[in-house]
C-alpha positions, 0 to 999 in steps of 0.5 A, a space after each residue: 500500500 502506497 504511503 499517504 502524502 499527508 495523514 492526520 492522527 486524532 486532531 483535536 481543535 477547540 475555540 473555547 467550550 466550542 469543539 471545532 475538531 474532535 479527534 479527526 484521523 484522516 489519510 491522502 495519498 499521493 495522486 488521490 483526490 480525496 474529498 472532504 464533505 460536512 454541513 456548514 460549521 461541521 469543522 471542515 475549514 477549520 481542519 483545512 487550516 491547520 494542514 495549511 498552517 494559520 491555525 494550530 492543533 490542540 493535540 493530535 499530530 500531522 504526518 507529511 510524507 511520512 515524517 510528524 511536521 508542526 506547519 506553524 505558519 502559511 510559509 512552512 506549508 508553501 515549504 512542503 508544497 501545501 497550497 490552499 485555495 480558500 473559501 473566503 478569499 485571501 486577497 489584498 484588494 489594492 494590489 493587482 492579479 498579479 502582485 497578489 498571485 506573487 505576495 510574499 515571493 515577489 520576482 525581482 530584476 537583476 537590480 533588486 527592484 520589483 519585475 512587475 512585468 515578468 509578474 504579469 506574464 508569468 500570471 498570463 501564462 498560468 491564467 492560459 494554461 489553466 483556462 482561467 483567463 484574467 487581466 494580471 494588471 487588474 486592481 483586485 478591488 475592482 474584479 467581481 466575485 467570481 474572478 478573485 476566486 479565479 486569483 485565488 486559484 492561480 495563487 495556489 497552482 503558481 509553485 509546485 505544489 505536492 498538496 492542493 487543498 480547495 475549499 469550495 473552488 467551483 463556487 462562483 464557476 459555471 459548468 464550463 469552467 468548473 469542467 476546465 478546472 477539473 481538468 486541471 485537478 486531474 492532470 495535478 493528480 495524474 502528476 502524483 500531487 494529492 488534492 484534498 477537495 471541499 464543495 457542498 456540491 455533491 454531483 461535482 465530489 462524486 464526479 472528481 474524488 477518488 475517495 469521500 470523507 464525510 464530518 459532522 459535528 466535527 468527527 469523522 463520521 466514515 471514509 468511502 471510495 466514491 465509486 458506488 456512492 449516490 448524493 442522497 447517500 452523501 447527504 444522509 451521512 452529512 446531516 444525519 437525515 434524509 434531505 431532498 436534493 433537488 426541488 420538484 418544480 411547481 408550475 407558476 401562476 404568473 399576475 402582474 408586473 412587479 419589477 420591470 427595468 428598461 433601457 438600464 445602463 450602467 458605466 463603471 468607474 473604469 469607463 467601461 459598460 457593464 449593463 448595456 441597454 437592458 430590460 427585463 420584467 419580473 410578474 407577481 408569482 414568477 421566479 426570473 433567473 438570471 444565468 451568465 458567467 460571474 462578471 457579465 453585469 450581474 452583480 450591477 445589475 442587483 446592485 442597480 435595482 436596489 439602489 446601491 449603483 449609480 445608472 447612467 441610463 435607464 428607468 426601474 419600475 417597482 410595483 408600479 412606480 418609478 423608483 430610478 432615483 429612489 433611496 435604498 430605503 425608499 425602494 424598500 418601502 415601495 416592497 422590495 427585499 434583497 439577498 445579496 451576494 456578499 453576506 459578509 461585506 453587504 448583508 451582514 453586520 459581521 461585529 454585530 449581534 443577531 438582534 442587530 443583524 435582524 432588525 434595521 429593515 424592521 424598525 416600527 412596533 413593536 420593534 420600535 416607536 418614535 425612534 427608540 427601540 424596545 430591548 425585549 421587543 428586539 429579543 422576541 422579535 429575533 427569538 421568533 425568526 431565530 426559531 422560525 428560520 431554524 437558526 443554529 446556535 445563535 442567540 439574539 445576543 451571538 455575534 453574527 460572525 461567530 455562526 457559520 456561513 448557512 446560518 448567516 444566510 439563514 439570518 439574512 433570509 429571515 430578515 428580508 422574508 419577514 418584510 412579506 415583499 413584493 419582490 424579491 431579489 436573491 443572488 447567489 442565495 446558497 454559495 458556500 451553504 450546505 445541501 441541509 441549508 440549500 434545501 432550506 433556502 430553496 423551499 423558501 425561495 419557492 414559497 415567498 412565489 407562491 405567497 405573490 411575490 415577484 422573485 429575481 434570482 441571480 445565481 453561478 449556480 446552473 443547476 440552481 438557476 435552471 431548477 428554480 426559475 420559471 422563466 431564465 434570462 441569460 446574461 452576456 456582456 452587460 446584455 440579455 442575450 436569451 430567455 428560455 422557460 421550463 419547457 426549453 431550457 436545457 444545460 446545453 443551450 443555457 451554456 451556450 447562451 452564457 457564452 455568448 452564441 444564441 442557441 439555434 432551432 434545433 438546441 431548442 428542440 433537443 432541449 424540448 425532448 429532453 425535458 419531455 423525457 424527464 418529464 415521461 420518467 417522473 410521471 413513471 416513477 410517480 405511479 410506481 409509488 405506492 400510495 402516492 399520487 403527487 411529489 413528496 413534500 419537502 421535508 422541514 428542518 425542526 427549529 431549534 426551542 428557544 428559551 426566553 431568558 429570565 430576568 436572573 440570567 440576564 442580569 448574571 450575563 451583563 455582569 459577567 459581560 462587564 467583568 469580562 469587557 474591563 479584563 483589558 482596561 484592568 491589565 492595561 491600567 496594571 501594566 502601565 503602574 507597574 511601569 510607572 512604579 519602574 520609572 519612580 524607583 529610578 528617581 529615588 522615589 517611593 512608589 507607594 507613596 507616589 501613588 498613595 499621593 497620586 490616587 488618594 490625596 483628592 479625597 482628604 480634603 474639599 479642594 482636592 474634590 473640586 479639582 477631581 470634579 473640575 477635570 471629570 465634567 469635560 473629560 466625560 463629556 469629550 469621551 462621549 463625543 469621541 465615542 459617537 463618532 468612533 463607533 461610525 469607524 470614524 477617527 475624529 481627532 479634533 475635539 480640541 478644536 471643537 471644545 475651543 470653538 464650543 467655549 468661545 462661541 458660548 462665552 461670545 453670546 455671553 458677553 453679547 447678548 446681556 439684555 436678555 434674562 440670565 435663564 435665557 442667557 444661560 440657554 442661549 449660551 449652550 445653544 451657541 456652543 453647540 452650533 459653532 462646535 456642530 458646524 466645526 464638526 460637520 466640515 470634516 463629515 462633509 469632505 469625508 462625506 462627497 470628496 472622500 477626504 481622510 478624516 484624520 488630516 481634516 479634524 486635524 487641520 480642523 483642531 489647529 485652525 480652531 486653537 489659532 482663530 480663538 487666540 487671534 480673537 481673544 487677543 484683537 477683536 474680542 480681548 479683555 484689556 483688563 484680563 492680564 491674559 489672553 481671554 475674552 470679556 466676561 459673561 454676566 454673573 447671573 448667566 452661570 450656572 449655581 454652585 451647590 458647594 464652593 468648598 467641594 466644587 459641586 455645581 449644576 454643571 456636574 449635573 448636566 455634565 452626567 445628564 449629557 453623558 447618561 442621554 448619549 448612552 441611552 441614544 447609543 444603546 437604545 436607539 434607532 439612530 444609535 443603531 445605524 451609527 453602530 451599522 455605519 461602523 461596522 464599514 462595510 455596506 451594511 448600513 447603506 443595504 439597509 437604507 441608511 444613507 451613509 453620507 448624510 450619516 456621516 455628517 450627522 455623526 461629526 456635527 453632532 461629537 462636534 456639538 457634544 465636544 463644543 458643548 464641554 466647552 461652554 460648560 466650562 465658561 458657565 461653571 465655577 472655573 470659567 465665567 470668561 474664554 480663557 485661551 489656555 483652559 485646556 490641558 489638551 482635554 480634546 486628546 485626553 478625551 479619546 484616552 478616555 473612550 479608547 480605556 472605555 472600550 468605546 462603551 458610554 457607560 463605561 466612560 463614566 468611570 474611566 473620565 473619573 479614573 483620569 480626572 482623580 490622576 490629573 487632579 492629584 498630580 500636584 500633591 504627588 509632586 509636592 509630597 513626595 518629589 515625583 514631578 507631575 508631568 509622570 500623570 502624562 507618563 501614565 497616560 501614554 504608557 496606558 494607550 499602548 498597553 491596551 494596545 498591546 493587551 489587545 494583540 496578546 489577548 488576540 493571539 494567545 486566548 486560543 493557546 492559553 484556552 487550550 492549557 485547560 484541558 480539564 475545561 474543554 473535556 467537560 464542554 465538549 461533551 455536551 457540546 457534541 451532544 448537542 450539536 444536533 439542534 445547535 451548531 455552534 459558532 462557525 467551526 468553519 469561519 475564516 480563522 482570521 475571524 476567529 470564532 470566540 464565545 461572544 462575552 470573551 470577545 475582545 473590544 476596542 483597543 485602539 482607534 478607527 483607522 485613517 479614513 475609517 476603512 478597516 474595521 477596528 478591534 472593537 467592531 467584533 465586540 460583544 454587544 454587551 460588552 459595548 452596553 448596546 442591545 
């Protein structure tokens, strides 16, 4: 017997109490291509991985070429010749084809420099070769779906490869091109490289393996040669029940239009026609599919009815009414739903919980009224779908990225069907879904046509399109090229179509016979059924029972939530003491005693209480600020300038308008703050907004400006003489608020300090606004699919941080330390601000605590220094060293929470079991998630340790957060 190029020995993988891999053994011999197949979350990715080396083994041992090897790395597996072609892509999008192909052995000219064009031929030749065409000189971030997974292909076949895993492969492929890369893998095999083979589509394994392998839950159920092997068979072992693999299609009762598109257009930003004068039209109580090779105008054309694409030409009829220039909200109130093609970059919030995920299409009652969303409302409301759609292991608090890629969809689906539309629009609704999950996406797709819906199907899948639709369009080149109906549709004239060639009389013909043999053979079959004179009803997936949580177990799961979510400040905050401790010591000082002076000192005596109080009222209210806009993935760093904009525009009115009743005055006043401030605010939000402006460089430049234009007024036109300093005139006595106790610093504007602060919690947590904030965060096209509108989004979200920040400084001139704009009243509160937010973890009840922690520091600085010699810029020591520490906590955490998990053996026995037992009802999070994603129970899930980066385009640390852990929903 041959010895096996690669062999697994009881592999063992766990994330946390989640079992992913439970104690897999498998062997691949050389020139065999060996199969692995298993519902969604069954651990088959997951497996892939650590053969490939981004993720470890718990225990267990891989053998390569008959010697144990520990693949510690992607470069240790390229080393040994494992390839990988990943279900999700691994790209880089600003780089080209070819620049991506060669990432990380780039080829280089006899000078060293990059040989760019050597890199592109060489792509040209293996696009050539393999008949996967390509432009090498492409940007990846402007090449559809379907051809980054081409990329991704060449990647992997562009080195010599012994082993080539491919996860889902023929995914985004038609026929023909899957038929040219089965070709491809055949003559690899026939070459003695081994191929380990993914694909949910069962027809494709048992036409290319050699051998099956079927894993659910996460063990090996049994290993079979191919040959002999049906699909049911397959699927039977995969989800442990019958499963109906192909839909019996019902004949359609077609009413009138919903959807009809005419002379649609569309020009890219490349300048080239990808939708060329087309028209379709779409009826009440049809499916219209859509068949054409990924690339030809299809995902335009989704994106164009939904409103997410901008037309050139055109006119799109929705329910009778022209919606051309319509929002994306207002086609959906005019009855349109969309499934769309990227669950991940466009239908889902990935950082977000299920409730969130569920609820943006569906905020009125209960859900919602008057712009505040009911918590337990939102809870039922997503129990009820979670259960109804049949859900795995999801919760309505489970972060949405931790289930796997079936249970997603599920999600999106149940979303958009829950809106009863009157079309519906689904593309690509079972790529990288399992059969148990596709048949469950088929029956649902069938039955929102026979409820009167209009359904426009786009799909890679030939074989889903073709059974599904009533009638198929065929795509080629921007353009409708052919229309075949259930009569005359075969494979053959469809593929035809697709690649451009009209199909002639006698195609059709063919067609026509061929459908009336098939026709012939299920009626045969029909009375051959004993007992049974119509089609076998698809049978139903059992929901998963949901049980409501009570009140006990909610409270004891936001605790544990809590404790878990100040982990990281808490160890950040330590590491930085025990620096600082180290720093003290140098100086010849006592830590002890500085720190006894630094954190103790303000609460010996009543002014030691008034400066805490003076330093917390502006630090709480500018983390708030900063909080708003962070969690929109924006990075606004100028609430400095906003503050000085904010005092000045507040102390102007109050020194302007002294006619006025001091009540009046003091409102006035606060109205003033807030508008300069806003509009200081919305000027970055606009240029990010409609230019595409950096936000770091204009809320930068905007702070400098403010800083300078509020000195050159207080010291020209707007200067007090009698000030000594650089300051305004002063505001009338009577206008500032009340101090309740001189002695302790006690006033109504710690009040209204809380109360500003306690108000944009709740609109953070509670609301519809502070919904879409966090689905604008998440920065991906979430919120515009939903109908938020990102760029006005964008400027409400700066005007209004701008506002809270100008309204911190207004408070400062009315309170007991202020009375007048004083040039230099901030120590640089804008910047300290987002060490406040980012020690929050972006969480605005959390702020509250962390402005106290920074304001009792700054405040007892003065005593440190004179008690016990330690000078006090060390506090601005202690600031710093506690940003790059929970920075620095955050990346350990992130990589070593597995490492460190896998340390407890005794814990991941006791989980495991249960888990495995009931993994039947509850799959748990995504065993087959992207590793760079990594599936973490949701209270342990890491929040936000660092700011949102230039720009706002990746998503920051704190996206993934649990939604507890950020106190939202």
């Amino acid at each position: 017997m041959a010895t096996p190029l690669l062999e697994l020995r009881h592999i063992t993988k766990a994330f946390g109490p989640k079992v992913a891999n439970d104690d897999i053994s498998l062997s691949v011999l050389p020139g065999r291509i060996h199969a692995l197949v298993g519902e969604n979350g069954a651990g088959k990715t997951t497996l892939m991985t650590m053969i490939a080396g981004t993720a470890q083994p718990d225990s267990g041992a891989i053998l390569f070429d008959g010697r144990e090897v520990r693949i510690t790395s992607p470069q240790k597996a390229s080393a040994l010749g494992i390839g990988m072609v990943h279900q999700h892509f691994k790209l880089v999008p600003s780089l080209t084809v070819a620049a991506n192909v060669f990432l990380g052995r780039e080829l280089r000219t006899q000078r060293g420099t990059l040989d760019a064009k050597r890199m592109e031929a060489e792509v040209s030749a293996l696009s050539e070769r393999f008949g996967l065409e390509i432009d090498p000189q492409a940007k990846v971030s402007t090449l559809s779906v379907g051809l980054r997974q081409r990329v991704e292909v060449l990647k992997a076949l562009s080195h010599d490869t012994r082993l080539l895993i491919l996860d889902e492969p023929t995914a985004v492929l038609t026929p023909g091109e899957s038929d040219e890369l089965f070709e491809v893998i055949r003559s690899l095999a026939a070459k003695g490289c081994a191929v380990l083979f993914i694909s949910h589509k069962l027809g494709e394994v048992l036409e290319i393996a050699d051998a099956i392998t079927v894993i659910r839950d996460g063990r090996s159920i049994d290993t079979r040669p191919a040959a002999g092997l049906s699909q049911a068979d397959i699927a039977q072992m995969m989800v442990g029940r019958e499963v109906l693999l192909r839909i019996a299609h019902t004949p359609a009762k077609p009413g009138a239009p919903v959807l009809e598109v005419d002379g649609l257009t569309v020009v890219d930003e490349r300048g080239v026609t990808v939708i060329d004068d087309l028209a379709l039209q779409v009826r009440a109580g049809e499916i219209v599919g859509i068949a054409g090779v990924e690339g030809n105008g299809q995902s335009e054309l989704a994106a164009a009815v939904a409103g997410m694409q901008g037309v050139d030409a055109g006119r799109i009829t929705l329910a009778g009414a022209d919606v051309s220039g319509a929002s994306v909200a207002a086609r959906r109130a005019a009855g349109l739903a969309y499934i769309p093609e990227d669950r991940h970059a466009v239908g889902t919030g990935p950082g977000m919980s299920v409730t969130e995920n569920l609820i943006p299409t569906h905020l009125t009652a209960p859900v919602a009224r008057r712009g505040w969303i009911s918590g337990s409302s939102a809870e039922a409301f997503a129990r009820r779908l979670i259960a109804g759609f049949d859900v795995r292991g999801a919760q309505p608090s489970t972060t949405i990225s931790t289930l796997s890629g079936g249970n997603i969809q599920k999600v999106v689906i149940a979303r958009e069907f829950e809106s009863s539309p009157k079309v519906l629009m689904v593309s690509q609704p079972t790529r990288g879904v399992d059969v148990g999950a596709m048949e469950f996406v088929h029956n649902a797709i069938v039955s929102q046509r026979d409820q009167g819906a209009g359904v426009l199907l786009l799909s890679a899948d030939l074989n889903e399109v073709m059974s599904l639709s009533d009638r198929l369009l065929v795509m080629f080149r921007g353009q409708i090229v052919a229309e075949f109906t259930q009569e005359n549709m075969s494979e053959a004239a469809v593929g035809l179509a697709m690649a451009g060639i009209p199909p002639q009389a006698e195609d059709l013909a063919r067609a026509q016979a061929s459908h009336d043999a098939v026709v012939a053979e299920r009626a045969a079959a029909a009375a051959a059924a004993s007992g049974s004179d119509a089609p076998a009803a698809p049978r139903e997936a059992t929901p998963v029972p949901q049980e409501r949580e009570g009140i006990p177990q909610r409270l004891g799961r936001s605790c544990l939530a809590a404790l878990r979510g100040s982990a990281q400040p808490v160890m950040a905050i330590a590491l930085s003491l025990v620096i600082g401790a180290i720093v003290i010591l140098a100086l010849g000082e006592n830590p002890l005693a500085a720190y006894t002076e630094l954190f103790f000192s303000n609460f010996r005596a009543p002014f030691g209480m008034a400066a805490l109080i003076s330093q917390f009222i502006p630090l709480a209210v500018l983390s708030a600020a900063v909080i708003i806009s962070f969690r929109a993935g924006f990075f606004n760093i100028g609430g400095e300038g906003q503050l000085f904009i904010g005092a000045f525009c507040g102390a102007w009115a109050g020194f302007t308008f002294t006619d006025l009743p001091a009540p009046l005055l003091t409102v006035v006043m606060m109205l003033c703050g807030m508008l300069g401030a806003m509009i200081w605010g919305a000027i970055p939000g606009a240029l990010l907004a409609f230019w595409r402006v950096d936000i770091i460089v204009t809320t930068l430049m905007m702070s400098t400006i403010a800083t300078l234009l509020t000195a050159y007024l207080v010291t020209g036109p707007f200067r007090d003489p009698g000030a000594g300093l650089a300051a305004s005139p002063k505001i009338l006595p009577e206008a500032r608020l009340p101090v309740f106790s001189a002695p302790y610093g006690f006033g109504m504007d710690l009040v209204v300090a809380l109360l500003i602060v306690i108000a944009l919690g709740l609109v953070l947590t509670r609301s519809v606004w502070g919904l879409r904030v966090r689905q604008l965060g998440e920065m991906n096209r979430f919120a515009e699919y939903t109908g938020v509108n990102p760029k006005m989004m964008s400027i409400q979200v700066m005007a209004i941080s701008g506002a809270v920040a100008g309204l911190a400084g207004t408070l400062f001139v009315l309170g007991p330390n202020g009375g007048r704009f004083l040039q230099t009243f901030s120590p640089g509160y804008g910047f300290l601000g987002i060490t406040v937010a980012l020690l929050a973890r972006l969480n605005p009840w959390a702020a509250i605590v962390a402005a106290a922690f920074y304001a009792n520091m700054m405040a007892g600085s003065n005593a440190m220094q004179l008690n016990t010699s330690v000078p006090f810029p060390l506090v601005n020591v202690l600031q710093g060293l506690i940003i790059l520490s929970i920075t620095a906590v955050f990346l350990v955490d992130r990589r070593t929470r597995d490492k460190l998990l896998a340390m407890l053996p005794s814990r991941r026995r006791t989980t495991a079991a249960p888990a495995a037992a009931a993994a039947g009802a509850t799959a748990g999070p995504a065993a087959d998630a992207p590793l760079d994603h990594e599936p973490v129970l949701a209270a342990e899930r890491p929040g936000a340790a660092a700011a949102p980066p230039p720009g706002g385009t990746p998503r920051t640390p704190d996206r993934g957060a649990d939604a507890e852990n950020r106190g939202d929903l």
